[in-house]
N, C-alpha and C positions, 0 to 999 in steps of 0.2 A: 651402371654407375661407373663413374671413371676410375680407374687408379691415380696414385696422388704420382704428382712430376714436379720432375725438376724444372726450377726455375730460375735459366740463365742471368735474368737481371739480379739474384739476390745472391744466387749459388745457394738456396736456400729449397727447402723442402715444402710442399701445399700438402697436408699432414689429410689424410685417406678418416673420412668419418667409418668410428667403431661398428657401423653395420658393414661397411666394405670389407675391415676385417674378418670378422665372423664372417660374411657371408665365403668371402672365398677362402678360409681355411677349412669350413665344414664343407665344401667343394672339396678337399684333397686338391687343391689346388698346388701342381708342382711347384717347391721351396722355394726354387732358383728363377720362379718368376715375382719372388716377395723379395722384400730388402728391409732395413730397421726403418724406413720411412713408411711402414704401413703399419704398423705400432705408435703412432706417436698421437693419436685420436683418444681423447675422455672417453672415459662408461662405458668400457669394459668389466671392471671391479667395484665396489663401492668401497676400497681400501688403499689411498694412497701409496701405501707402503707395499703392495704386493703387484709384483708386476703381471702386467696382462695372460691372461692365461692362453691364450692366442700368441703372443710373443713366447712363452713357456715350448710351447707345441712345435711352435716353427723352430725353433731352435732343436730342438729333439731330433726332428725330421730332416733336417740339414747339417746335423751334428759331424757330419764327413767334412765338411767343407769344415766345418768351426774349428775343426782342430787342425788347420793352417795358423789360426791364431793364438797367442799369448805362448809362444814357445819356448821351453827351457832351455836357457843356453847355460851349459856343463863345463865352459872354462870361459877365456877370455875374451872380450870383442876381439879379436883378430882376425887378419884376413881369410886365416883357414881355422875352424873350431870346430868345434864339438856340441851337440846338440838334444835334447830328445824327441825324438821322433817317432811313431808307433810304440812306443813303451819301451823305446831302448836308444843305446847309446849311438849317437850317428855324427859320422864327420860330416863336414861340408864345407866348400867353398861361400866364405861368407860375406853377402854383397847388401845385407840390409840392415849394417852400422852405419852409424853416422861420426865413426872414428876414425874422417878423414887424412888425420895428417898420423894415425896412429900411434895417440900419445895417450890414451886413456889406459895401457898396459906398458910407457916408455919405463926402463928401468929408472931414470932420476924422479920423473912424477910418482911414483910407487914409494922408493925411499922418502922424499917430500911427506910423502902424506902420513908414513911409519912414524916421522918425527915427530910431526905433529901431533900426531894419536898420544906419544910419551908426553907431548909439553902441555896441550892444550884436553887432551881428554876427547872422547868422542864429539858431543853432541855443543850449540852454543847455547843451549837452557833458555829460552828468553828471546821473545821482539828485539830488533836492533835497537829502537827506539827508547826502549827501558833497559834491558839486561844482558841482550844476546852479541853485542860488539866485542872482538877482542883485539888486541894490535895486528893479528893477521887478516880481517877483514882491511882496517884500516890501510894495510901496503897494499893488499888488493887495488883498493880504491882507486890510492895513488896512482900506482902500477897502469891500472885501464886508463887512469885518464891524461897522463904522460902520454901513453901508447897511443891513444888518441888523437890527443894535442890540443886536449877541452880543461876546462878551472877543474872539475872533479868529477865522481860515479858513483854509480850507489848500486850495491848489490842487492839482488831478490833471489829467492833459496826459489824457485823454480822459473822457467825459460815463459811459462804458460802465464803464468802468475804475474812477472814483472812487464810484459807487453800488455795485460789484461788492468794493473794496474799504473801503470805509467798513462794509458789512453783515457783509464776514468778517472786519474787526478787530477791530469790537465784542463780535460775540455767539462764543461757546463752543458746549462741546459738551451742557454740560447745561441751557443756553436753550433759550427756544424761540422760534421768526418767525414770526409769525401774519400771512399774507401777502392783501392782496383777489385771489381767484382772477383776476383781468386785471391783474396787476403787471407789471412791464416785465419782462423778460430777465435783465437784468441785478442788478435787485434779488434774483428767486431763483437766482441763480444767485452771489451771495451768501451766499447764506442756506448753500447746499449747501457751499461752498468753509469756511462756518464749520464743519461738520458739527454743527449745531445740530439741533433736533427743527424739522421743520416744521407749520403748519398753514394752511390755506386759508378762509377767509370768501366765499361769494356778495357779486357784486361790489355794495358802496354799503350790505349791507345790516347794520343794526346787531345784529337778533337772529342772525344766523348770525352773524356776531362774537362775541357774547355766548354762545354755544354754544363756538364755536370753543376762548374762552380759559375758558370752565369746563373745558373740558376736560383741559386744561394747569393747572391750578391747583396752586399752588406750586413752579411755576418762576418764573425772571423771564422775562418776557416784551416782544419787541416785537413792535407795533404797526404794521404796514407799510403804506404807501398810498400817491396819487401828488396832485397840485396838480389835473392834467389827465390824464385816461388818453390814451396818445399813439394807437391805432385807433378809440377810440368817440369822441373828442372830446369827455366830458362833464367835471365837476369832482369829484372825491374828495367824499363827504359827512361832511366835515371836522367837523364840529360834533358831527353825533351820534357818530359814532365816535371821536375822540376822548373823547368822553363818557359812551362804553363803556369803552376802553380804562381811564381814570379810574376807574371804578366795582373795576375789577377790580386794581387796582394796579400797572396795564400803564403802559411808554411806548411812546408813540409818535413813528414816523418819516415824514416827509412829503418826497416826491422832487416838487423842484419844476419840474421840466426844463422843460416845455412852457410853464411858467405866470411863471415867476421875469422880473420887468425888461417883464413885459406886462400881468399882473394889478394889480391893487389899485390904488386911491387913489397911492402914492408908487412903485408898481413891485415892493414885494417879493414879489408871486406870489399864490397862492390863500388861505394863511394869513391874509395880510393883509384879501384881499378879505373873508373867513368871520370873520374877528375872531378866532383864535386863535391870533395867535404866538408869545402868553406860554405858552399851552399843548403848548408845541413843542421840548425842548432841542437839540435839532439842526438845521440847516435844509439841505436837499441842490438845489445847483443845478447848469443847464450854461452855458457857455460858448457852444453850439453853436446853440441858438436863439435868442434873442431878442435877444441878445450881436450874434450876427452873424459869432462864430471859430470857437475850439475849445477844449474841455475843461471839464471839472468844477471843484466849489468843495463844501465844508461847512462849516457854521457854526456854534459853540455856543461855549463853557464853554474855557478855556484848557488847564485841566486834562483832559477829557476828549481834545480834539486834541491836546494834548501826545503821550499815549498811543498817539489816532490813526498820529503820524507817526512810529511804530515798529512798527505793527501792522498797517496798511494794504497789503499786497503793491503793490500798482498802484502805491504812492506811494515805496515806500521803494525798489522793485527796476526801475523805468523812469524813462527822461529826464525832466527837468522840460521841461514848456513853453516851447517858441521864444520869447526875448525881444519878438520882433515882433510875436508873436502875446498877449503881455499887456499890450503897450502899446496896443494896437488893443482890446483887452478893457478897458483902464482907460479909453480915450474914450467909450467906449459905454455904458459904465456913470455917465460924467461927463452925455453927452447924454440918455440915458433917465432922467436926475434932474430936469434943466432942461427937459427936452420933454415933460411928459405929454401936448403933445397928438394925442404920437404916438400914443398907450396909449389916445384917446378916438377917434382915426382908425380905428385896427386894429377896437375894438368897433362903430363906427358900420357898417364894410362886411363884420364879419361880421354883426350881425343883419340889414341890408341882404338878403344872400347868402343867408341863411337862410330869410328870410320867402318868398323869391323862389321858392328851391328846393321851398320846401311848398307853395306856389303851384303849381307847376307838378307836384303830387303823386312828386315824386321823395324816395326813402326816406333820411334822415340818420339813421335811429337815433336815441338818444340825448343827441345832441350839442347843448350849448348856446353852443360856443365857436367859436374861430377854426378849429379842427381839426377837419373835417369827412367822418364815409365817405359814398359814394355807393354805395347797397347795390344788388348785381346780382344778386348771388344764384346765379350759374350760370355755371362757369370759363369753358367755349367763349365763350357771348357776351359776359362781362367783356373776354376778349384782344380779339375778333372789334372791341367798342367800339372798346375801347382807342386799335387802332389808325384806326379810322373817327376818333375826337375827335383823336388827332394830327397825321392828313391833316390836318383842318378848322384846325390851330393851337390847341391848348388841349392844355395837359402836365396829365397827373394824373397820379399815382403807384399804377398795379393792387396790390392787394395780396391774395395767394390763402390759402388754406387750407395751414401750419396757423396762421399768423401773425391769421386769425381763422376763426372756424367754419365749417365747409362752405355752408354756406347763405347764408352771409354774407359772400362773397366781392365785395371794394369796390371804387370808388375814394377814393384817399383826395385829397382837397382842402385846403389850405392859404390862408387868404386873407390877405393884409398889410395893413397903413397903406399899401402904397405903391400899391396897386393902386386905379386909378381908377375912377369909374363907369361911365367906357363901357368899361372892362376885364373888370369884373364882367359888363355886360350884356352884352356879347357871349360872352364864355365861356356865360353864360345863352342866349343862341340857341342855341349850339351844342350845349350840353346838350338843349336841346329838344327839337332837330332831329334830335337822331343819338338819346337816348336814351328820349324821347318818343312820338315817332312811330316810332320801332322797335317801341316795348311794344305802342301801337294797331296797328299791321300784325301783330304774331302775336298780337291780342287774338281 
């Protein structure tokens, strides 16, 4: 019986029937030839609630590799921190934030957020929609959509949530989402909550685009894509595709997560950078990167979000954002206006990092940004690294199959403004040493 695969057109999993599993865990079947995609088959349990006892066991058994993940980190996101690691305190060079421009610990966003805490109180108690608005959402708003250069925004108290529900206020059942087969999560999972028609494009490329929505033709349609894809680290091919989309009488939507307050000339993300943000009516960002907090924002047409903030689930039917947490968002967004040179720091040590890495023939994929994988190829020796680069002090974030393709199995690296150069070079030895010269010993 086969094992379940990946499948490039959906980026989606073909889920292993519950005898697959059983059979090859009471095989002792080595961990590291399993993934969460063989867990995902009924009738196992006859208890909803309890998860697969076969999932239970592989996890036990692999339990080395699992504690790579959910790791406590002991001070700040900063470029070097503090960690637990093996049950104790560990420094490390830290490359798997997403605290690019280094403001989620800047001393003004920090006081920002203190004051708030005295004026506003923790929490905003309440939906935007009924109870949870207070005047610092409100400058928020303005704020993004000024920054912009859109009628107004609306914020969502998470990153996942406002892309998830901005996709399924908009579109219907008889739309369609024409989505780049490597969209985030949360965008199709949008798409599904609309129960809209879906369709998929090969990622970046314009003629499967242009197939995609002949195919769809005479519906409306959007256009989905991302600033930055958050695992390859490349940039959405914004121009052409957008220029597809145009030809066919599509709109399109651009999720700016990765890219937004770090990209372009003034900060507004990739749009900016590529020259289309009149070609854009929506702009979708987080809170969560380059911000330095948390939570979502879009931005367009007054009318359009008016709609939004009735049709939004995420927004209408959860808390609004912690006052602390938008006041600490509105300084950040005040500083990544007055500072670009932070936005020229972050690019100087990623091409830096970049150049260094090809140098030393280690595989980035794709990637021409701050967001970086470190392709390994082969799950055992990804953990086995893993954990050899975190003895040595350097955090990377492993990321296994099916979050990317079997083969493809990363590290993913994140470089900042804040991280120095002998931050960089040394993490650069250590890469070397442990990733390097591992490759030449089983060359």
């Amino acid at each position: 019986m086969a094992a379940p695969r990946w499948n490039p057109a959906t980026r989606g999993i073909e889920a292993a029937p519950a005898e697959f599993c059983h059979k090859v865990m009471n095989q002792n079947q080595d961990p590291f030839k399993l993934s969460l995609s063989n867990f995902l088959a009924a009738g196992e349990s006859n208890d909803p609630l309890q998860a697969p006892p076969n999932f239970t066991k592989w996890v036990r058994e692999s339990a080395w590799a699992r504690t790579l993940y959910e790791p406590e980190l002991l001070a700040t996101a900063d470029a070097r921190t503090t960690i637990n690691y093996d049950g104790k305190q560990h420094s490390v060079i830290n490359l798997c934030s997403y605290n690019y421009l280094g403001l989620a610990n800047h001393p003004e966003v920090i006081a920002a957020a203190h004051e708030a805490l005295k004026t506003h109180g923790l929490g905003a108690c309440g939906a935007p929609i009924l109870s949870g608005m207070t005047d610092l959402h409100r400058e928020l708003e303005r704020r993004v959509a000024k920054f912009l250069g859109r009628e107004d925004a609306m914020l969502f108290n998470s990153g996942f949530g406002g892309a998830l529900g901005t996709i399924s206020g908009l579109l219907r059942k008889l739309d369609v989402a024409i989505l780049d087969n490597r969209s985030h999560l949360s965008l199709r999972d949008g798409a599904v909550l609309s129960r809209c028609r879906t369709e998929k494009f090969e990622h970046n490329d314009p003629a499967s685009l242009d197939t995609a929505l002949t195919r769809q033709q005479g519906r409306r349609q959007l256009v989905i894509m991302e600033g930055i894809y958050s695992m390859d680290g490349d940039f959405g091919n914004l121009r052409e595709l957008i220029g597809v989309a145009e030809s066919h009488g599509a709109s399109a939507f651009v999720d700016e997560a990765h890219s937004m307050l770090a990209c372009g000339d003034n900060g507004r993300g990739a749009a900016e950078k590529f020259g289309v943000e009149d070609r854009i009516p929506l702009v979708y960002g987080t809170f969560s990167k380059a911000f330095g907090a948390l939570g979502g924002f879009v931005a367009g047409s007054s009318e359009t979000l008016e709609y939004l903030r009735f049709y939004a689930h995420p927004y209408v039917y959860s808390c609004a954002l912690p006052p602390v947490v938008v006041a600490a968002a509105l300084k950040a967004l005040e500083i990544g206006m007055r500072q670009p040179e932070l936005r020229t720091q972050l690019w100087e040590n990623a091409d830096y990092f970049h150049a260094r890495l090809r140098g030393l023939g280690i595989d980035t994929g794709s990637s021409t940004t701050y967001v970086m994988p470190i392709v390994i190829g082969e799950r055992e020796r990804m953990y086995r690294l893993g954990h050899e680069l975190r003895q040595r002090g350097l955090w990377v974030a492993p990321v296994d199959y099916p979050a990317v393709p079997l083969n493809r199995v990363c590290f993913r690296a994140c470089v900042t403004a804040k991280h120095t150069r002998a931050d960089l070079d040394e993490a650069l030895n250590i890469l070397e040493d442990t990733l390097v010269a591992a490759t030449l010993q089983n060359a």
